[in-house]
C-alpha positions in Angstrom: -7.0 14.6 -2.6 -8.7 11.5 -3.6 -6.2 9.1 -1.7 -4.8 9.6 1.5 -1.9 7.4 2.8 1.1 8.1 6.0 3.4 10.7 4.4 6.4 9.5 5.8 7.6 7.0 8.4 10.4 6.1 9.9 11.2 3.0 12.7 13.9 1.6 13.9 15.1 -1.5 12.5 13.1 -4.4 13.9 9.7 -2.9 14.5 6.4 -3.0 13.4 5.5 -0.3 10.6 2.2 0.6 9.8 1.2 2.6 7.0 -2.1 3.4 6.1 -4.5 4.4 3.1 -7.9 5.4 3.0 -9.6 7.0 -0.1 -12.7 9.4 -0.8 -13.7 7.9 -3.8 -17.1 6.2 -3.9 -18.1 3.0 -2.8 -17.3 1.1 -6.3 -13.7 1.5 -4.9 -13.2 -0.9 -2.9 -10.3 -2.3 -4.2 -6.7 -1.3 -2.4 -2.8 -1.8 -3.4 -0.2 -1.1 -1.7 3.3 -1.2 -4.2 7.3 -0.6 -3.1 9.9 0.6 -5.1 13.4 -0.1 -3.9 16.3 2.0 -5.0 17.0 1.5 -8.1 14.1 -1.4 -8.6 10.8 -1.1 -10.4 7.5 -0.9 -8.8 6.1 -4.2 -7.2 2.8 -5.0 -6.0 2.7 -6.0 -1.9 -0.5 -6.2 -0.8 -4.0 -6.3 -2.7 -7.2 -5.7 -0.6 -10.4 -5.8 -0.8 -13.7 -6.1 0.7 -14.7 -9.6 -1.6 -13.0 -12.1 0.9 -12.4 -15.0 -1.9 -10.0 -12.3 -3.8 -7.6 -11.7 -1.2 -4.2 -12.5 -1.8 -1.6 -13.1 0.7 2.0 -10.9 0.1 4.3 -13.1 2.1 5.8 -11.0 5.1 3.4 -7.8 4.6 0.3 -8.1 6.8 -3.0 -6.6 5.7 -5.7 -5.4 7.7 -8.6 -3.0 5.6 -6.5 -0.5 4.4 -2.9 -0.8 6.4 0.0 -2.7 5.5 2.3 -3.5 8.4 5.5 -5.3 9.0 8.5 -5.7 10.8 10.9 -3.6 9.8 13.9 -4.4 8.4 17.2 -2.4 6.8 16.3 -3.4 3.4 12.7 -1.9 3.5 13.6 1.4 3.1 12.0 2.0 0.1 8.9 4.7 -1.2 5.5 2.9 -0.9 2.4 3.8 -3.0 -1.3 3.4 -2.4 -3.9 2.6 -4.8 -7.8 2.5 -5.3 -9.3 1.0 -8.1 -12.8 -0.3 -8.8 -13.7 -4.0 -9.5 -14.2 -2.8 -13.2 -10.7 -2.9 -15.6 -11.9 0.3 -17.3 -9.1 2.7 -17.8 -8.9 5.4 -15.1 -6.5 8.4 -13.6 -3.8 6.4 -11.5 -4.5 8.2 -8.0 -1.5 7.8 -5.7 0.6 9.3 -3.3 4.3 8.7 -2.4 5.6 7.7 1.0 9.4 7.9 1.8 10.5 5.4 4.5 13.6 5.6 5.7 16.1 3.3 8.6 
């Protein structure tokens, strides 16, 4: 596998939740997102990282540290999360992500 994220996490309402995504791609990926699809919602970006300081981007109440995502957790998270690599390059490429189920 290319991309390697948590599998599945689960936490009690009110605690911190960190999820985390590294990759084995070379080092023209540098580039990481973290999306969230809600029941019945579409996709949604919720963190962008990456190692160019000046194009980080700040996702409200989702922290970002490297390659985690953390926050509190709250009854509406529950929710599957996808990580991404990408390169700084918008050439198309295989989507490589994985799935992770969390659950209150």
């Amino acid at each position: 596998n290319d991309v390697t994220q948590t599998p599945m996490l689960w936490k009690r309402q009110g605690n911190n939740a960190t999820m985390d995504c590294s990759h084995t791609k070379d080092a023209n990926h540098f580039q990481m997102y973290w999306y969230r699809q809600l029941p019945g919602e579409n996709m949604e970006l919720i963190v962008f990282t990456t190692t160019a300081k000046k194009y980080d981007h700040d996702f409200g109440k989702f922290s970002k540290e490297k390659y985690s995502a953390t926050k509190t957790e709250a009854l509406t998270d529950s929710a599957v999360y996808f990580c991404a690599a990408s390169t700084v390059l918008q050439i198309p490429l295989k989507a490589i992500q994985k799935p992770l189920l969390m659950s209150l």
